[in-house]
C-alpha positions in Angstrom: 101.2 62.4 180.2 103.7 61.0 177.4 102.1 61.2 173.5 103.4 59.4 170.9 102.6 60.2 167.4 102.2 57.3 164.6 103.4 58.5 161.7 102.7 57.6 157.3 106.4 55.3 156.9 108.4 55.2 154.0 107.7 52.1 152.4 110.2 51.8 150.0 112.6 54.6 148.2 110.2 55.4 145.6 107.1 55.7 147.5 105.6 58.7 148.4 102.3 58.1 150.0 100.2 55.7 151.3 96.1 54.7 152.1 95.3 53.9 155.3 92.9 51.0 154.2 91.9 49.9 157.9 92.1 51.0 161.5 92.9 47.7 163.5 92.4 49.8 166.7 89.8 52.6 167.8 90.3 55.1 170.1 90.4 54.0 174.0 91.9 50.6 172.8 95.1 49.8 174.8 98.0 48.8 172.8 101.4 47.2 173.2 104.6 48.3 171.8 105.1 47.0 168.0 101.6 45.7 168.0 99.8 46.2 164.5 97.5 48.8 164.6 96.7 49.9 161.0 96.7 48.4 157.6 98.2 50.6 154.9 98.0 50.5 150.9 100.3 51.7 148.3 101.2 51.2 145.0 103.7 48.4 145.9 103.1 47.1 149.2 100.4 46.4 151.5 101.6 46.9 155.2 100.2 47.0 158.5 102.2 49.5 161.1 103.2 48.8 164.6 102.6 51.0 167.3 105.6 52.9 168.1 104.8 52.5 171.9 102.1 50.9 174.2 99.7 52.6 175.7 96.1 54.3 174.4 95.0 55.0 171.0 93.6 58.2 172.5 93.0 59.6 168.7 92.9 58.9 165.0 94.2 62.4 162.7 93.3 59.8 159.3 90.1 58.0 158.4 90.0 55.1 156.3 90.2 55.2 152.8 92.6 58.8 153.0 95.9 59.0 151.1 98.6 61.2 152.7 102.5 61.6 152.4 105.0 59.9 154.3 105.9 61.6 157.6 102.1 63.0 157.9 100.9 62.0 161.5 98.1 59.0 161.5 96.9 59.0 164.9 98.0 59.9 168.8 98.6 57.2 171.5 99.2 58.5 174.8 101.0 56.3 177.9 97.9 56.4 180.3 94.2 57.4 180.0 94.8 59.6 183.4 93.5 63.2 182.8 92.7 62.3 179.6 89.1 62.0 179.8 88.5 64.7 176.8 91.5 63.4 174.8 89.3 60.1 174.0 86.7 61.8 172.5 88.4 64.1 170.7 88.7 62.1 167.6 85.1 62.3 166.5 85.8 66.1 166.3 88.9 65.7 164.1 87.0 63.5 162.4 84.4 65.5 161.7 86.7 68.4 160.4 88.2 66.4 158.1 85.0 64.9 157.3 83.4 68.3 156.8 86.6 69.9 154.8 86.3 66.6 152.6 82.5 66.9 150.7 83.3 70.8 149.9 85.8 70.2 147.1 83.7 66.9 145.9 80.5 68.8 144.9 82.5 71.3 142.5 84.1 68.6 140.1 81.2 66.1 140.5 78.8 69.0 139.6 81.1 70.2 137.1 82.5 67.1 135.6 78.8 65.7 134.1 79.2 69.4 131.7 81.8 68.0 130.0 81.1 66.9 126.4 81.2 62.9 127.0 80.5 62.3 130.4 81.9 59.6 132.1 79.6 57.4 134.7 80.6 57.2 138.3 82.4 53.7 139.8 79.4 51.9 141.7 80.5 51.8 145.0 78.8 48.6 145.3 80.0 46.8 142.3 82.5 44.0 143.3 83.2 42.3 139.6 86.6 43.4 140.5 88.6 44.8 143.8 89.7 48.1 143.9 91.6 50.1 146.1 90.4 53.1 148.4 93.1 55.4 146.6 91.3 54.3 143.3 87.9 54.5 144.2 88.3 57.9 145.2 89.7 59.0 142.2 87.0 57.3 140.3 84.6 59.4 142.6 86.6 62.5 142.0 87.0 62.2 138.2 83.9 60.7 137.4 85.0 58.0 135.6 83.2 54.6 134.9 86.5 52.0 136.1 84.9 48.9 134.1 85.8 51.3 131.3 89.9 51.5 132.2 92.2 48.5 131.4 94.5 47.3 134.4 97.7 46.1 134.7 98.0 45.1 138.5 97.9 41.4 139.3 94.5 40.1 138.0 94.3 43.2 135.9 93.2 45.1 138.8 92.8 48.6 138.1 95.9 50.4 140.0 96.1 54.1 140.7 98.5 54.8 136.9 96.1 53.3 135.0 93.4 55.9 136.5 96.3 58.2 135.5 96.8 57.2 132.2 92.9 57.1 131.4 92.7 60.5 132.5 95.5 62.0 130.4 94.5 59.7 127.3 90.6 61.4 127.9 92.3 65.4 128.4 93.9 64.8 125.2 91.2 63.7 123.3 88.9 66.4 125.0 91.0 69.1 123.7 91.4 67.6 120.3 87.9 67.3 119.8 87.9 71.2 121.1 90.6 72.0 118.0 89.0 74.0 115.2 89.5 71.6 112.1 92.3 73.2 110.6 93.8 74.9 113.3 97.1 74.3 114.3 97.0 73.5 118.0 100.1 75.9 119.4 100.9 73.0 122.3 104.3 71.9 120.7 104.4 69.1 123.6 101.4 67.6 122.4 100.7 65.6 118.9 97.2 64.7 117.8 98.2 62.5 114.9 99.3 59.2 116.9 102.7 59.6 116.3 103.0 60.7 119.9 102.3 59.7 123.3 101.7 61.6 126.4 102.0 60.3 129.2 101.8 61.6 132.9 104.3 60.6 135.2 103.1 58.3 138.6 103.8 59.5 141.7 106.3 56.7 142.2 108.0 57.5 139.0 108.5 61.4 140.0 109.5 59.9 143.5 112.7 57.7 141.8 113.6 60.4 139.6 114.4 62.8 142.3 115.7 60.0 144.6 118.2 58.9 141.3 118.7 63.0 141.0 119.8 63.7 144.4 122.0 60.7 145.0 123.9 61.6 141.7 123.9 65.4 143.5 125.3 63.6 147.0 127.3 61.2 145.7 130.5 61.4 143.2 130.2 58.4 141.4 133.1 56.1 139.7 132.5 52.9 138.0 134.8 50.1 137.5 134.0 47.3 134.9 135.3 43.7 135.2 135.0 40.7 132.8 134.3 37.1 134.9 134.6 34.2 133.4 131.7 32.5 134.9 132.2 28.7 133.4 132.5 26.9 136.1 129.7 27.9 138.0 127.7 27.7 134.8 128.6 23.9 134.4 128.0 23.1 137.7 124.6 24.7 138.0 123.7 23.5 134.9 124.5 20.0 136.1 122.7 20.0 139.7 119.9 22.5 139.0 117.1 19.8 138.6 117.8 17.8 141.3 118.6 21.1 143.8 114.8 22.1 142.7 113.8 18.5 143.5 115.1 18.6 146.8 113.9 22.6 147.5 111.3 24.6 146.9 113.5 27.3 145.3 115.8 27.1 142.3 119.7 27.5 142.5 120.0 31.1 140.8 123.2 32.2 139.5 122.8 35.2 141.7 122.8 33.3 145.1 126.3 32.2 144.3 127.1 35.8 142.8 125.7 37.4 146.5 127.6 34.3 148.3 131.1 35.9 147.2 129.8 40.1 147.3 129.3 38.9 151.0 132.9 37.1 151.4 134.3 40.0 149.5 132.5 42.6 151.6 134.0 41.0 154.3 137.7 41.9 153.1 136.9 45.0 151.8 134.6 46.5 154.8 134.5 50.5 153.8 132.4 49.2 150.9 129.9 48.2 153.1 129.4 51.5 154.4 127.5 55.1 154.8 128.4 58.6 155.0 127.1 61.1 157.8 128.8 64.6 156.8 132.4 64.2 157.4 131.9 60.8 159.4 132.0 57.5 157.5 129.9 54.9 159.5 130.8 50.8 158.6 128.3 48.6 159.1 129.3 45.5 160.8 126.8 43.5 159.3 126.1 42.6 155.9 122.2 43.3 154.4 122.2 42.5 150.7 119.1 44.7 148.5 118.0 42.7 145.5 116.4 45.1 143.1 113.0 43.6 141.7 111.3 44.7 138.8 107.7 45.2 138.8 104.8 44.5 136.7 104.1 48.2 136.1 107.8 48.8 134.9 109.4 50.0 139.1 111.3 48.6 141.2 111.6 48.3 144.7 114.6 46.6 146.5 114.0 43.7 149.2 116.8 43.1 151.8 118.4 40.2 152.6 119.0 40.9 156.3 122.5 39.4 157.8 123.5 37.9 154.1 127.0 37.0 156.0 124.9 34.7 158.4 123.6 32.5 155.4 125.2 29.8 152.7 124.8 29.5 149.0 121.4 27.2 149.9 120.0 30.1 152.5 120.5 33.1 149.9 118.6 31.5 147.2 115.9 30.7 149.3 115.7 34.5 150.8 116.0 35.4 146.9 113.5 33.5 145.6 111.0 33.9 148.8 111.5 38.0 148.7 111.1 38.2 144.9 108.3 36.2 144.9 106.5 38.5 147.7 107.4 41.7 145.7 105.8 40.7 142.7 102.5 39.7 144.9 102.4 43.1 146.8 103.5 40.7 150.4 106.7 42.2 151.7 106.3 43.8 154.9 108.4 47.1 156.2 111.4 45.0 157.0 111.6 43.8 154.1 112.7 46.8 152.2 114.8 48.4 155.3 118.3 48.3 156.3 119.9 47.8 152.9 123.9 48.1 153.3 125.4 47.2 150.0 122.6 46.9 146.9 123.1 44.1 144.0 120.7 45.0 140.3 121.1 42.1 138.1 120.5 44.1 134.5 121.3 41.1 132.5 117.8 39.6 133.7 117.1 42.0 130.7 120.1 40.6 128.3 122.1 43.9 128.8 125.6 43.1 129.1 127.0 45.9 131.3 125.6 48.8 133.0 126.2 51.9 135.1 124.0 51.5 138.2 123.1 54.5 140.2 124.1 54.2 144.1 120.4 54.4 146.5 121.8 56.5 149.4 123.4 56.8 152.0 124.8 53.5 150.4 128.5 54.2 148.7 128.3 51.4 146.3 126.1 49.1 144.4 127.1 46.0 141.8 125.8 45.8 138.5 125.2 41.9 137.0 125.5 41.4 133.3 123.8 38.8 131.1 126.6 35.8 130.8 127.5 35.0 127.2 129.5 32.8 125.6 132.8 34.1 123.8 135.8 33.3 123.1 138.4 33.7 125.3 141.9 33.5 125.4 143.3 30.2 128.0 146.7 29.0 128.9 148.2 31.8 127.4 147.7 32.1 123.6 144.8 29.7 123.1 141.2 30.5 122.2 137.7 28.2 123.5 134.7 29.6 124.2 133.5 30.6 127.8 131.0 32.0 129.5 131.5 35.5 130.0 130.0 38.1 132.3 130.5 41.8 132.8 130.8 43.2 136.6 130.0 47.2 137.3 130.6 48.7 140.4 130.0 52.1 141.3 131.3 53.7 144.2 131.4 56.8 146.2 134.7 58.6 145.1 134.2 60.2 148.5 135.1 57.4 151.0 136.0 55.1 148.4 139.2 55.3 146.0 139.9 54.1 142.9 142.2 51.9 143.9 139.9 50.2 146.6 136.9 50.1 144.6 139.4 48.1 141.8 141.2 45.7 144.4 137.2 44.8 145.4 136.1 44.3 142.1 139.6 42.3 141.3 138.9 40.2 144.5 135.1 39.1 143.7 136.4 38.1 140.1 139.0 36.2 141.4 136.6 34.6 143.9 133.8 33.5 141.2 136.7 32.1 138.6 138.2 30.2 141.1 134.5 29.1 142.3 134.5 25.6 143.8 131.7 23.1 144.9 132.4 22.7 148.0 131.1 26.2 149.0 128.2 25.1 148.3 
């Protein structure tokens, strides 16, 4: 008899763990390949998984309302229920192990937690003046700590799993200042009672993209190439059809469909940029998926893919734009939507920086940096000045696979292409 196990995904780059926050099948249930048999939470996304093959749920390792790293094994399914007349029940007893191993660390913080000088009530479990997640409510349960009493910063100000964080370092810190003989210097040069001084405990998510950013700048030797564009002429004709495009859509025309439009016609010449490296084997993708990296309430990002970018026009890229922002911001995008990337696009300037130095998300070898567009003068017909709109282009590259000389002649190429931008590409 065949197993399969279903395994935590990795749900973005930066994400480390997840919830399981509903079993859509019990043990015994038969299931078909790809159907959806859990729902998973994190701090970005809300998923549910597909079964990785049809057959039996014959066992579920993770209860509801658990948090557990990616690659940790959720349940078994098994191709047939033949022989396996043990195997069905055999979850209950799992269950119960992790059920039993679960309530002995509770007691000892719970018991000990009320002993501390300001205790904090517990969350009411029943209490629904506002949603919270299972991650949260455990470490409300955990920490005893009163949640009306924390400020959130999800969507609706729901209470996400940093602002439990950041309650719990803010409440250490004043616990040990209040345990600071008056006049004492505290010998914790890190830490500074005054107010002139935060501190701050990293999120999981935030340790997770510094040690993705680390390693690819460890893997990778990165080169970047800066290019002015003189981006007047698509500014003057988006300014001049903008309304009436979002008249006739449900999406506006963004300066960074057209941008994506030529990175994909570019891409095209230049193929070995749209590439990955396997050792000492460098693997070209024939196909052409775009990440869009999307800023975040809570200061992250996370990078939906436009899948097969070469397949769509000016009109189709804006709409994927604006659909898979829009989705990222409201915790919507599924697991295909932040899979495949082949060539990632960051458009700084949505902050007003000018020019930047992106960092390449492996086992991509490049990624474009967008600047904010500016007007300055430039110099036209060869001595005279007017005043254009200016925009700085940064591309890193993989020095590996990718030499200077290529990485230029692609950068050279997509500035020619959005200078000589016309209309009818549309």
């Amino acid at each position: 008899m065949a197993q399969t196990k279903v395994i935590m995904p990795q749900m973005g780059e930066s994400v480390a763990e997840g919830t399981v926050a509903k079993w859509l099948k019990q043990p015994g249930d038969k299931i078909d390949k790809d159907e959806n048999i859990l729902e998973i939470s994190t701090d970005k996304i809300d998923v549910e998984v597909p079964s990785p093959a049809a057959g039996y749920l014959i066992q579920i390792l993770i209860e509801e309302g658990q948090t557990v790293e990616v690659g940790t094994p959720l349940a078994v399914i098994a191709d047939s229920m033949d022989g396996t007349a043990a195997a069905k029940p055999a979850a209950p007893p799992k269950k119960e192990k992790k059920v039993e191993k679960a309530p002995e660390p509770e007691p000892e913080p719970v018991e000990e937690k009320p002993k501390v000088e300001k205790p904090v009530k517990a969350a009411e479990p029943g209490d629904k003046r506002k949603f919270y997640t299972p991650v949260v409510l455990r470490m409300a349960a955990e920490q005893n700590i009163d949640l009306e009493a924390v400020d959130g910063t999800g969507m609706g100000d729901r209470v996400t799993k940093k602002d439990v964080q950041r309650f719990l370092a803010e409440r250490k810190t004043r616990a040990e200042a209040a345990a600071t003989p008056a006049g004492e210097k505290a010998e914790m040069p890190a830490m500074v009672l005054d107010g002139s001084e935060e501190i701050i405990t990293m999120s999981n998510v935030r340790k997770r993209t510094a040690e993705h950013m680390i390693r690819s700048k460890q893997t990778s030797a990165h080169v970047t190439s800066m290019q002015e564009v003189d981006m007047t002429p698509i500014v003057r004709y988006r300014e001049a059809v903008k309304d009436e495009f979002r008249k006739q859509n449900d999406f506006p025309l963004t300066y960074m469909a057209i941008i994506t439009k030529e990175v994909v016609e570019t891409i095209k010449e230049f193929p070995q940029i749209n590439a990955s490296v396997d050792g000492d084997k460098i693997i070209i993708k024939h196909y052409i998926n775009i990440g869009m990296a999307v800023a975040l309430a809570d200061d992250t990002l996370i990078v939906p893919v436009i899948k097969n970018a070469d397949d769509l026009s000016i009109r189709g890229l804006a709409r994927a734009i604006y659909d898979l922002a829009h989705r990222a911001r409201n915790r919507k995008l599924t697991m295909d939507d932040i899979e495949g990337t082949t060539f990632t696009i960051t458009n700084h300037g949505l902050f007003g920086s000018v020019f930047g130095t992106p960092i390449i998300s492996q086992p991509q070898v490049a990624i474009l940096g967008t600047g904010a567009i500016r007007k300055r003068p430039w110099v036209v017909g060869g001595d005279a000045l007017a005043i254009r709109d200016i925009m700085f282009l940064s591309l890193t590259y993989d020095h590996r696979i990718v030499d200077g000389s290529y990485g230029g002649r692609f950068s050279q190429r997509l500035t020619e292409r959005l200078e000589s931008w016309d209309p009818s590409r549309m």
